[in-house]
C-alpha positions as CSV (number, residue, x, y, z in Angstrom):
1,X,0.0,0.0,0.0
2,X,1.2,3.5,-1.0
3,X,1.9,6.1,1.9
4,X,2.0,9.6,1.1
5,X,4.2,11.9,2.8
6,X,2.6,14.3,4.1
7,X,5.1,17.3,5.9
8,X,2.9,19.0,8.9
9,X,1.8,22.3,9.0
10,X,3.6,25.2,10.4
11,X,1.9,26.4,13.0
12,X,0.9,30.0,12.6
13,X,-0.7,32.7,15.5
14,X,-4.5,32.7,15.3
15,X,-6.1,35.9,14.1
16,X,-9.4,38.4,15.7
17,X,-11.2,36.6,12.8
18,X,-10.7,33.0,13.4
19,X,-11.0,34.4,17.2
20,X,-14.7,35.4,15.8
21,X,-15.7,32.6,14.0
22,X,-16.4,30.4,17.3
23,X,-19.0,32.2,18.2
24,X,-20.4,32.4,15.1
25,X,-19.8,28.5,14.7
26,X,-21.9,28.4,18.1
27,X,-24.5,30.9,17.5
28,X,-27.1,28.4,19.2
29,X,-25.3,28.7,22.2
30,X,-24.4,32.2,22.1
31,X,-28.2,33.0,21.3
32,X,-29.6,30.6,24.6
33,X,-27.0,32.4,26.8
34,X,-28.4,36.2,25.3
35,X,-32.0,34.8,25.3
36,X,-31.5,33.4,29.1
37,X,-30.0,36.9,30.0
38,X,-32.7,38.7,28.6
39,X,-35.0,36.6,30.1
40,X,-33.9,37.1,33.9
41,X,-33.8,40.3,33.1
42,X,-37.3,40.6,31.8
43,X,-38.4,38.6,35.1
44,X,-37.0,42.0,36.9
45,X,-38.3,44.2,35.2
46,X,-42.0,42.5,35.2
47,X,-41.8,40.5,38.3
48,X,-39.9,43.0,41.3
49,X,-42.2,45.9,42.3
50,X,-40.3,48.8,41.1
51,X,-38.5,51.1,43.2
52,X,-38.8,54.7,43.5
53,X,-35.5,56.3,44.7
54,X,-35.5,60.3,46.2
55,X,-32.4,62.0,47.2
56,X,-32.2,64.8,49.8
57,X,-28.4,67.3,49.7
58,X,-27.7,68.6,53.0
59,X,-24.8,70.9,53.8
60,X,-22.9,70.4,57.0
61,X,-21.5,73.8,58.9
62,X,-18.7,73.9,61.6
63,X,-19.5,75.3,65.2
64,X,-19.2,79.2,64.8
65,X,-19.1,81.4,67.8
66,X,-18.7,84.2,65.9
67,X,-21.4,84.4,63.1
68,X,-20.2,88.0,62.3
69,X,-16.9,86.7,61.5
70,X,-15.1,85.6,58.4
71,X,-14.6,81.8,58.9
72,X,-10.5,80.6,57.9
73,X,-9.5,79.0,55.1
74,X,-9.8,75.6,57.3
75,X,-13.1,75.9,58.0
76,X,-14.1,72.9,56.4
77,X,-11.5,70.8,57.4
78,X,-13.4,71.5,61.0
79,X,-15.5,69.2,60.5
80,X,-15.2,65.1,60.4
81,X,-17.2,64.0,57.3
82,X,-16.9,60.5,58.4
83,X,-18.4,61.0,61.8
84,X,-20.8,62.8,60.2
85,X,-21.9,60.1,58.2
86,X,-21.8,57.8,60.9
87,X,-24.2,60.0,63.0
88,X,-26.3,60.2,59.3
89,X,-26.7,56.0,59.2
90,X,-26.9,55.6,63.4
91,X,-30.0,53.7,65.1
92,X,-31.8,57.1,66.2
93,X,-31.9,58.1,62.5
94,X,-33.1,55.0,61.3
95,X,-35.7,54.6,64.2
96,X,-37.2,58.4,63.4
97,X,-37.3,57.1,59.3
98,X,-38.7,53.7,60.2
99,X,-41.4,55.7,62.1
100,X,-42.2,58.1,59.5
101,X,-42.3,55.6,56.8
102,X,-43.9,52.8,58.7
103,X,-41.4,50.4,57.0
104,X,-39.2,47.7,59.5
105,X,-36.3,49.2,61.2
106,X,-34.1,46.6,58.9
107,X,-35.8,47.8,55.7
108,X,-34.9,51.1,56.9
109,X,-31.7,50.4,57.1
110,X,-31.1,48.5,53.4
111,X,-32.8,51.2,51.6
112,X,-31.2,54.6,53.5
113,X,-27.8,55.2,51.3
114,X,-25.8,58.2,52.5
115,X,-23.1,59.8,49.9
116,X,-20.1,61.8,51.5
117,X,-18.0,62.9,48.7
118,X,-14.4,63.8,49.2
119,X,-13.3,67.5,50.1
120,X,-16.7,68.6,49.9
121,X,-19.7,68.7,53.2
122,X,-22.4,67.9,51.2
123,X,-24.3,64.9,52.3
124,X,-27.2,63.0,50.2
125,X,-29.6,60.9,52.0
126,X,-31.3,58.8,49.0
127,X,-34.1,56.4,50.1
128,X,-35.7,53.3,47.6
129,X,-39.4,52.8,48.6
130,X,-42.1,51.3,46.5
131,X,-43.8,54.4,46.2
132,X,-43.2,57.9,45.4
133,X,-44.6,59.2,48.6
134,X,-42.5,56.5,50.9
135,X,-39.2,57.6,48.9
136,X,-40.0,61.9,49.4
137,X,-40.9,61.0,52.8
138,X,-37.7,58.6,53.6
139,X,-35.1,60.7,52.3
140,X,-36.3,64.4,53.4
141,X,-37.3,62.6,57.2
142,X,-33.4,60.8,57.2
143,X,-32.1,64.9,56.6
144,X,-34.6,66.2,59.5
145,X,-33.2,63.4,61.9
146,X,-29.9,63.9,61.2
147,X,-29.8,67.7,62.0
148,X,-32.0,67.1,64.6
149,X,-29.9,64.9,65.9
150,X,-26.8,67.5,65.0
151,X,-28.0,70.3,67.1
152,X,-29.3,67.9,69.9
153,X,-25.5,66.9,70.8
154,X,-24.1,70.1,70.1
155,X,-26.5,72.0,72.5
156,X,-25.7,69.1,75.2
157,X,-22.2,69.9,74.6
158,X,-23.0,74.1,75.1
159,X,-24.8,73.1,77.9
160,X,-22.4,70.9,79.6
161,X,-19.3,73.5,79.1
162,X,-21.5,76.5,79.8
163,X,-22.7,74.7,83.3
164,X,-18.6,74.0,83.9
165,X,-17.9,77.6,83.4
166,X,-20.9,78.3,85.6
167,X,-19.2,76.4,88.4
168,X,-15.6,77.5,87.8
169,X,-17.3,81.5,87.9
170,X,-19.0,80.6,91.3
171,X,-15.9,79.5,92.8
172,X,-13.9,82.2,91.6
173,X,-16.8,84.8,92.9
174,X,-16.6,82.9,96.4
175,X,-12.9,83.7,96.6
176,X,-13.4,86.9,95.6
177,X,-15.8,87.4,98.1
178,X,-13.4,85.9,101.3
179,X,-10.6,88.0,99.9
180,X,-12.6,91.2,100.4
181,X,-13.5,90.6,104.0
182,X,-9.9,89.7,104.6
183,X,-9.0,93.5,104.1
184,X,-9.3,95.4,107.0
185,X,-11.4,98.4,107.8
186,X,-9.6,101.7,108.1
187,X,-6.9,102.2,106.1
188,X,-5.6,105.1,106.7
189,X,-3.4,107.4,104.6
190,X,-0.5,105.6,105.9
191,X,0.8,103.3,103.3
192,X,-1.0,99.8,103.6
193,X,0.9,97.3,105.1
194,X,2.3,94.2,103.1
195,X,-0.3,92.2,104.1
196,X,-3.0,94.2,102.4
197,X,-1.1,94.5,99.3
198,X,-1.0,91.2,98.9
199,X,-5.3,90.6,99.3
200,X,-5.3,93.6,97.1
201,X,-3.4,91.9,94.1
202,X,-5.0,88.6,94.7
203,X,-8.3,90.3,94.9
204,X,-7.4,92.6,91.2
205,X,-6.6,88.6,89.9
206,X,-9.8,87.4,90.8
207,X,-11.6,90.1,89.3
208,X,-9.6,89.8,86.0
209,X,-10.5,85.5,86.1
210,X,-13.9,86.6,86.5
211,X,-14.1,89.1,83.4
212,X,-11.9,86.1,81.3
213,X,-14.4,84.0,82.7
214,X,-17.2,86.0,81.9
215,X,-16.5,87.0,78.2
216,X,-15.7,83.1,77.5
217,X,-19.2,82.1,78.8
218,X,-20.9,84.6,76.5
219,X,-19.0,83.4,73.5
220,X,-19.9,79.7,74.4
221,X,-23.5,80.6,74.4
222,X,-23.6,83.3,71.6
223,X,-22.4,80.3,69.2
224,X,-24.4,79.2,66.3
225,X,-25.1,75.6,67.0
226,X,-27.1,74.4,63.8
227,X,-25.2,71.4,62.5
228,X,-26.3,72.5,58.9
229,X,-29.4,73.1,56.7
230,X,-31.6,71.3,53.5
231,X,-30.3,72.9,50.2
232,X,-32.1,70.5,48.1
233,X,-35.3,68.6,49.4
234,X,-36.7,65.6,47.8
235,X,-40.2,66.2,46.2
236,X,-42.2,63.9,43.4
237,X,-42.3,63.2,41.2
238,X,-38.8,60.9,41.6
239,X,-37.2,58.5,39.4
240,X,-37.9,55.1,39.7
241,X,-35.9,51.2,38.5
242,X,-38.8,51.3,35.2
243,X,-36.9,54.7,34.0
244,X,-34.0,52.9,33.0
245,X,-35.8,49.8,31.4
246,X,-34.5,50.1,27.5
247,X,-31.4,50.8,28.9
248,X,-30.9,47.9,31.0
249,X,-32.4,45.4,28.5
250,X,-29.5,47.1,26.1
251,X,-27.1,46.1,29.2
252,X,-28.7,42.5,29.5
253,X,-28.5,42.0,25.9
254,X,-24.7,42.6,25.8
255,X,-23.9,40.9,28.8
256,X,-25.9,37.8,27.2
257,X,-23.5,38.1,24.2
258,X,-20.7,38.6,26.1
259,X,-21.4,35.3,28.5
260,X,-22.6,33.3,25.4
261,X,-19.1,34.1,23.7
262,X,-17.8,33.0,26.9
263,X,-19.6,29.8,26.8
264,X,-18.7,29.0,23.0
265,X,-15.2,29.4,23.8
266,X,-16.0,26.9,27.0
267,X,-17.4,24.5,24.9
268,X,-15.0,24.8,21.5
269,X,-12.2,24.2,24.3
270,X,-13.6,20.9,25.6
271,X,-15.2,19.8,22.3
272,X,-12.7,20.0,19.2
273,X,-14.1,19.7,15.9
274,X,-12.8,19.3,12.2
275,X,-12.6,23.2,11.0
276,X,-10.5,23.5,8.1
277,X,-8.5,21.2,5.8
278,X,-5.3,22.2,7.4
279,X,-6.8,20.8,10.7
280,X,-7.7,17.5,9.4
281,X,-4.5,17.1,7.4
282,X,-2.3,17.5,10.4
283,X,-4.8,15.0,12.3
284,X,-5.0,12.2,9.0
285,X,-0.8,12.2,7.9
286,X,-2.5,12.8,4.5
287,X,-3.0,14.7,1.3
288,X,-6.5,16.4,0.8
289,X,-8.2,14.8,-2.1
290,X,-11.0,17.0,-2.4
291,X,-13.6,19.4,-0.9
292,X,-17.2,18.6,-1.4
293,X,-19.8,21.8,-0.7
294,X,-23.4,21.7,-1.0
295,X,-25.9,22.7,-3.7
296,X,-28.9,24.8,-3.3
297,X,-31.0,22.3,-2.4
298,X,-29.0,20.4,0.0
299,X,-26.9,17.5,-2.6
300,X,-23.6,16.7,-2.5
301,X,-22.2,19.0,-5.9
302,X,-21.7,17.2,-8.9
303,X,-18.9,19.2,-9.6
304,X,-16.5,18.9,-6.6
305,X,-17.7,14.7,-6.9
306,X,-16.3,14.8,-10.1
307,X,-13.4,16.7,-9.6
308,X,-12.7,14.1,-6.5
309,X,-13.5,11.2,-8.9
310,X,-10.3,12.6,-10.9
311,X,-7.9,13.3,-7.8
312,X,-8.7,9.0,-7.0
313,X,-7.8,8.2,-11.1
314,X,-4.5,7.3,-9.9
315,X,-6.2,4.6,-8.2
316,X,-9.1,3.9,-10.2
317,X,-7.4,3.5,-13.7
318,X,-4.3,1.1,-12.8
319,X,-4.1,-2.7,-14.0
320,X,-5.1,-3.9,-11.2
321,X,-7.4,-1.5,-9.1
322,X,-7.9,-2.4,-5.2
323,X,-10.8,-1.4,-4.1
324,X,-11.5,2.4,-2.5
325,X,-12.9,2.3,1.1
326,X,-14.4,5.6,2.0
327,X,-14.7,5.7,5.9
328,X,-15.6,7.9,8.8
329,X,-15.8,8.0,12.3
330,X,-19.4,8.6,12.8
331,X,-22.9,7.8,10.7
332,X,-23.0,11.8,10.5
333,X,-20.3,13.0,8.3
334,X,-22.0,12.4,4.9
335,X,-19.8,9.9,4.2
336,X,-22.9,7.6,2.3
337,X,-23.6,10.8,0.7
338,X,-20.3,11.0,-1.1
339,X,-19.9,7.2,-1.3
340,X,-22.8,7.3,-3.6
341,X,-21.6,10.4,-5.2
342,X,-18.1,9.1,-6.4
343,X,-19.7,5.9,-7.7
344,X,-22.6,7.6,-9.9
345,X,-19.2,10.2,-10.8
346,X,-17.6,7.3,-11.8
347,X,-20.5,5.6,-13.5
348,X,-21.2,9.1,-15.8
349,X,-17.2,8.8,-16.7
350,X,-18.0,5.1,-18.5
351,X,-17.2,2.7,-15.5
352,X,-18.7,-0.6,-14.3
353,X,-18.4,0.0,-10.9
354,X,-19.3,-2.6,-8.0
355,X,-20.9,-0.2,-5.0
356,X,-20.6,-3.0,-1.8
357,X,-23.0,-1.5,1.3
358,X,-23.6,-3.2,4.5
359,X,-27.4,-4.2,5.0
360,X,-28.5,-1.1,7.1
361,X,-27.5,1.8,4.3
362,X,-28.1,-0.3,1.4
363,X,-31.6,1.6,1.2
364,X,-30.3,5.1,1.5
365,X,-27.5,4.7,-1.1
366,X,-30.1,3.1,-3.0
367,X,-32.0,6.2,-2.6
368,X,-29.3,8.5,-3.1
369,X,-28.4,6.5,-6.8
370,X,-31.6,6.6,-7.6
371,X,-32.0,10.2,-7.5
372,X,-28.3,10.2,-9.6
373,X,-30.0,8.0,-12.1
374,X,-33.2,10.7,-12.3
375,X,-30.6,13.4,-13.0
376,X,-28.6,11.8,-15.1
377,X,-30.2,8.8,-17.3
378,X,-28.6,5.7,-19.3
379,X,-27.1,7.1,-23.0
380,X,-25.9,4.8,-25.2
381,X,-21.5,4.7,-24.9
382,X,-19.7,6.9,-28.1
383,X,-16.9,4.3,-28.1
384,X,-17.0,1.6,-30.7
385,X,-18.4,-1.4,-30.2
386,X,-16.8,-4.8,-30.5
387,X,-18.4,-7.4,-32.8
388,X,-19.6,-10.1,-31.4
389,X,-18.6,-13.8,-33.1
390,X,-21.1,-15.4,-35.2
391,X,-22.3,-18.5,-34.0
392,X,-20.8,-21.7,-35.6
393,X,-23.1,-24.6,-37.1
394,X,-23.9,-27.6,-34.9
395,X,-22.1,-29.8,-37.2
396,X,-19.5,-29.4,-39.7
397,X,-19.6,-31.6,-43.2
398,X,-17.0,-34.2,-43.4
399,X,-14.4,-33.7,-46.2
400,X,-14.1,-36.9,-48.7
401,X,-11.2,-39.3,-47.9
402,X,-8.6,-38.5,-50.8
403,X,-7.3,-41.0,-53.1
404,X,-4.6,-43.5,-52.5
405,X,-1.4,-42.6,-54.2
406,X,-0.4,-44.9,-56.6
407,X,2.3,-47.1,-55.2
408,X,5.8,-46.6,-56.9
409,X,7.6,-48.7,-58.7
410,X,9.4,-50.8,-57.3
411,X,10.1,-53.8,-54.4
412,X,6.1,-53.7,-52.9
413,X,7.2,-54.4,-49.8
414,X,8.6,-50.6,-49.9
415,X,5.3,-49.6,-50.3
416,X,3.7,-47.8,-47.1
417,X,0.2,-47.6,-46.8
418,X,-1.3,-44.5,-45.3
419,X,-4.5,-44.3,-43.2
420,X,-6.9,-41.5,-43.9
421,X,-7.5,-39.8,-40.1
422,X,-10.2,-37.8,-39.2
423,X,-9.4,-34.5,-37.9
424,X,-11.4,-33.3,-35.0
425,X,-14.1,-31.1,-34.9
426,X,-13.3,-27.8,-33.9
427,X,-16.9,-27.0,-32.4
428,X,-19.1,-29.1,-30.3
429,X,-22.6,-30.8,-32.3
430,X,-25.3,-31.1,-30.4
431,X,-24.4,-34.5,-28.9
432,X,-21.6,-32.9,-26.6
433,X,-23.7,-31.6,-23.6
434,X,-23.0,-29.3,-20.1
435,X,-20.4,-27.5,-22.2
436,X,-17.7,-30.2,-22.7
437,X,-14.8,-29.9,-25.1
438,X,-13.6,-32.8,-27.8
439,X,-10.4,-34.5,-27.9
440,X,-9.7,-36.7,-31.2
441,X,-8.7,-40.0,-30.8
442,X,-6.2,-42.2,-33.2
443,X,-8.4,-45.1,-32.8
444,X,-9.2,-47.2,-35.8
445,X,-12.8,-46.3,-34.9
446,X,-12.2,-43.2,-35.5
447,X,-14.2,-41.9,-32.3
448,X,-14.4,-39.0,-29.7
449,X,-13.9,-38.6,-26.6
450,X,-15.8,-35.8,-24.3
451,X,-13.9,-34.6,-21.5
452,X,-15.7,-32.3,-18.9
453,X,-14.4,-28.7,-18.5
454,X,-13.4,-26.8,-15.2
455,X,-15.1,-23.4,-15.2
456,X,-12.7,-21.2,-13.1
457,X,-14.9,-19.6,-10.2
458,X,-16.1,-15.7,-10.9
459,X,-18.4,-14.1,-9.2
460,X,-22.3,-14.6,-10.5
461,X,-23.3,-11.6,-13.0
462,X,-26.3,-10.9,-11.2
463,X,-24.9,-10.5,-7.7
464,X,-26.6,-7.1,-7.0
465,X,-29.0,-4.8,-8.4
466,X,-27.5,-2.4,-11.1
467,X,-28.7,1.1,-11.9
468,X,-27.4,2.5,-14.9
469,X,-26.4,6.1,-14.8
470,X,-24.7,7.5,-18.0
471,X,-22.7,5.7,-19.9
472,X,-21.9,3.3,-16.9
473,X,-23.8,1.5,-14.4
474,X,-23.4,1.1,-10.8
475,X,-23.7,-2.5,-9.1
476,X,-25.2,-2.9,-5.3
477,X,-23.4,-5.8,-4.1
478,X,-23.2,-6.5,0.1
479,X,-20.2,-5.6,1.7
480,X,-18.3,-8.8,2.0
481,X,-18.5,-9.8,-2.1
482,X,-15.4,-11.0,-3.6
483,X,-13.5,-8.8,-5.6
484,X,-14.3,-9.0,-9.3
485,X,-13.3,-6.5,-12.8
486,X,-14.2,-3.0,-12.9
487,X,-13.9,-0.4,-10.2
488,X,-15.2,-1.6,-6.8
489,X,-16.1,1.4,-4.1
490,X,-16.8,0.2,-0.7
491,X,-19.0,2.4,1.9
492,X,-17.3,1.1,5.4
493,X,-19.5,1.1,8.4
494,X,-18.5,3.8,11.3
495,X,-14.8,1.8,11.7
496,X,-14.6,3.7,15.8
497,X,-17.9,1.2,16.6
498,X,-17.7,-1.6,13.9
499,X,-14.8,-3.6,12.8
500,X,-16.3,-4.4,9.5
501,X,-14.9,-1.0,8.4
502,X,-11.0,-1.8,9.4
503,X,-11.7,-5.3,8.1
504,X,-12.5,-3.6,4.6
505,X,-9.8,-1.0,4.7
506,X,-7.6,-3.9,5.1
507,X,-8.6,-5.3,1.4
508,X,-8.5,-1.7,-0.6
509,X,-6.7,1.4,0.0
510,X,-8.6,3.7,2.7
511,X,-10.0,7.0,2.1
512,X,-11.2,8.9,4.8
513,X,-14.4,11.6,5.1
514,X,-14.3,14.1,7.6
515,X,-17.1,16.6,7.3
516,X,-16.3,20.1,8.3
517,X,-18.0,21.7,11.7
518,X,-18.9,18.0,12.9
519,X,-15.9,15.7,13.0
520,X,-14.2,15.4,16.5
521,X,-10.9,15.7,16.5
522,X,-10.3,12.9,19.4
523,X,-12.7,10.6,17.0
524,X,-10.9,11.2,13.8
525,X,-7.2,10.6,15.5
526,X,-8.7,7.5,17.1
527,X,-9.4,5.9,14.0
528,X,-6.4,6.7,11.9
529,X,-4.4,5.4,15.1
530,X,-6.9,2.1,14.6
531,X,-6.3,2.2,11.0
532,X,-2.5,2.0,11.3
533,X,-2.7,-0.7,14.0
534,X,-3.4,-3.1,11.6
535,X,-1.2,-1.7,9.2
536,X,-3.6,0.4,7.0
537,X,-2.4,4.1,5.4
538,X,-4.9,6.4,4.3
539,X,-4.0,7.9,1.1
540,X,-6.2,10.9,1.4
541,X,-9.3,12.7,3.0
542,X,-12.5,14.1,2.3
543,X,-13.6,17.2,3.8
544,X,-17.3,17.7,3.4
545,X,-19.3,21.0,3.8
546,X,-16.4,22.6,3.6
547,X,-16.7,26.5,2.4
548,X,-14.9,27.9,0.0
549,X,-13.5,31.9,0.2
């Protein structure tokens, strides 16, 4: 058997369009990940309540205990944004919401959001109810609690440090009040004695704590205590999760593509298939013999068939032709298809050709010839025709015996007499039966002997039914039929599941049909690594539904 060389491909870096062409190869499962996407999101949109979301700005102030002032340039750096946000999201504010909206204190809490953004002291309270009303309500009673809250502490604080200055002013008064009794009476002109000096300074010190003391307290209380005020209230109407419907079926539809790409590159990972010819030649070790595309209705194309009948010549016209065993991995790879294709080829190109089928596809390649013979009917051959030989008569006339030659002169004992013999027949009469042969005899009776002939053992002519299609015809015979003239084409059985297909490619020289899109690349090795196991080459491939640029 003849092996082809075959060197292997150069491997090459895969381009954004061979990238693209999974997906499209898996457009079914691209379209049920899209269509699944869209369909959860649908169940959102339809099913959920929607939610109705109001936001309410509040600006947060610094303590000032001078409103006449002009506050520093670090005046909002007084204040802790992140406490304040804290206070913003604390029980008390959630309890006053929870109150106001009638909603549970947990609820509350999952659908109050408060935004502090950085280097600014703007808070947003936004609230998601299920109604307009709820969310207004929600988000402008969060901003009310909260500076309600606000001012609360900082007038416990005022009133906590104005009641320590309070204390610290009695106490200072008190000594005040002892150091004036200490002085005495009378003084007199005299100069006051050291004594008094000294109650006299203290007593000047105690005044002076009381004024510091004084002017503190009224600063403490003339401060402006509100935490901050509503710039921007919440009112209806306010937008709700059905506003932003188209756009988030836009956003479900391209997140479906995106995980359905995902998935076909998932699947194409774990489940190789037959994409090109280059693929299949690197798999097979051997040449491509042809490509065969489909028609507009679905056939096989009578043009590529022919074109592979003339790529298998090579093996079809020699003086002794083995048979050509088309096989495949699997039943659907369209291998009958072009089985029945290359044999009604060959039949339209003048050959006898013997089609051997096993018992299950007989009646689909008989199908599949018969619509060959429909579109292309039995013409008589153009090439001359051979004479037959006209019969011979039963019996031949018997020639007269010739004369005796007169005997020469001479002793007569010299003389030699010579016996007329009767030549045998050259054809049989119609006394020699079963297709016997004469022999002639040199008995003095002058008869013959009938010796039966040996017929060397053929085939039968009628072995299989024969469908003529052109100038040839096309013989069904089963799949194990001895091997007789003409060109024989055998459709193997799957050879991965059924040894009857390695058992043919054994007899005939193997020819194997991948079909593009379908073929697994793990089936198609497996069975050229069977194939060689019992010492079978393939001498070329078939890709089928292949698509040419």
């Amino acid at each position: 058997m003849d092996v082809t060389d075959v060197t292997p491909a150069r491997q090459r870096p895969v381009g954004l369009a061979e990238l693209a062409r999974i997906p499209v190869r898996r457009w079914r499962t691209v379209l049920a990940a899209t269509g699944l996407v869209l369909l959860l999101v649908a169940a959102y949109l339809l099913v959920f309540p929607p939610t109705y979301t109001a936001t309410t700005a509040v600006v947060v102030r610094p303590v000032v205990t001078d409103p006449f002032s002009v506050p520093s340039g670090g005046a909002d750096r007084a204040v802790n944004m992140t406490a304040e946000s804290g206070i913003a999201t604390s029980n008390d504010v959630i309890d006053k919401v929870a109150s106001i909206t009638g909603r549970d204190t947990t609820d509350v809490a999952d659908a109050l959001a408060v935004e502090t953004p950085v280097g600014g002291q703007v808070m947003r309270f936004s609230y998601a109810g299920h109604g307009e009303a709820e969310a207004v309500d929600g988000a402008n009673g969060a901003a009310e609690s909260y500076l309600e809250l606000r001012k609360g502490m900082y007038e416990n604080q005022r009133a906590a440090v104005l009641k320590s200055y309070d204390e610290t002013i009695a106490l200072v008064t008190s000594q005040r009040t002892t150091t004036q009794r200490s002085l005495p009476a009378n003084q007199g002109s005299s100069s006051p004695s050291p004594r008094t000096s000294a109650l006299l300074d203290q007593l000047r010190a105690l005044n002076d704590q009381l004024a510091t003391l004084a002017e503190q307290r009224s600063k403490i209380a003339s401060a402006d205590l509100s935490p901050g005020s509503v710039t921007s209230a919440a009112r209806a109407p306010v937008p709700s999760s059905r506003d932003a419907a188209p756009l988030i079926l836009v956003a479900g539809l391209l997140g479906g593509l995106l995980v359905g790409g995902l998935v076909a590159f998932v699947r194409e990972s774990m489940d190789r298939r037959v994409r090109t010819a280059a693929e299949a030649s690197a798999l097979v070790g051997a040449p491509l013999l042809g490509t065969v595309g489909r028609d507009g209705v679905g056939r096989l194309s009578d043009t590529d068939l022919r074109y592979l009948v003339l790529a298998l010549g090579r093996w079809v016209d020699g003086p002794k032709p083995l048979p050509l065993v088309l096989l495949s991995s699997a039943d659907d790879e369209r291998r009958e298809q072009v089985t029945a294709g290359v044999a009604a080829a060959l039949a339209q190109a003048g050959h006898q050709v013997r089609l051997g089928v096993a018992p299950e596809s007989r009646d689909r390649i008989r199908a599949l010839l018969t619509d060959a013979q429909r579109r292309h009917p039995a013409v008589e051959s153009a090439r001359p025709r051979v004479p037959r030989p006209r019969p011979m008569p039963s019996s031949v006339p018997t020639p007269a015996p010739a004369a005796a030659a007169p005997a020469p002169a001479g002793n007569p004992e010299d003389t030699m007499i010579i016996q007329p013999v009767r030549k045998p027949r050259p054809f049989p009469t119609e006394d020699a039966k079963n297709g016997g042969v004469y022999r002639s005899t040199t008995t003095a009776a002058d008869k013959t002997e009938i010796i039966p002939r040996v017929l060397p053992k053929e085939a039968p002519a009628t072995d299989g039914e024969e469908l003529c299609i052109g100038t040839g015809a096309v013989r069904l015979v089963p799949l194990d039929a001895p091997v007789a003239g003409g060109v024989t084409v055998i459709d193997a059985p799957p050879a991965l599941h059924d040894e009857r297909g390695v058992r043919a490619a054994r007899e005939g020289r193997a020819v194997l049909v991948a079909a593009r899109d379908k073929t697994r690349t793990g089936r198609l090795s497996q069975l050229v690594e069977r194939l060689r196991a019992v010492g079978v080459e393939p001498v070329g491939f078939v890709v089928t539904g292949e698509k040419r640029d």
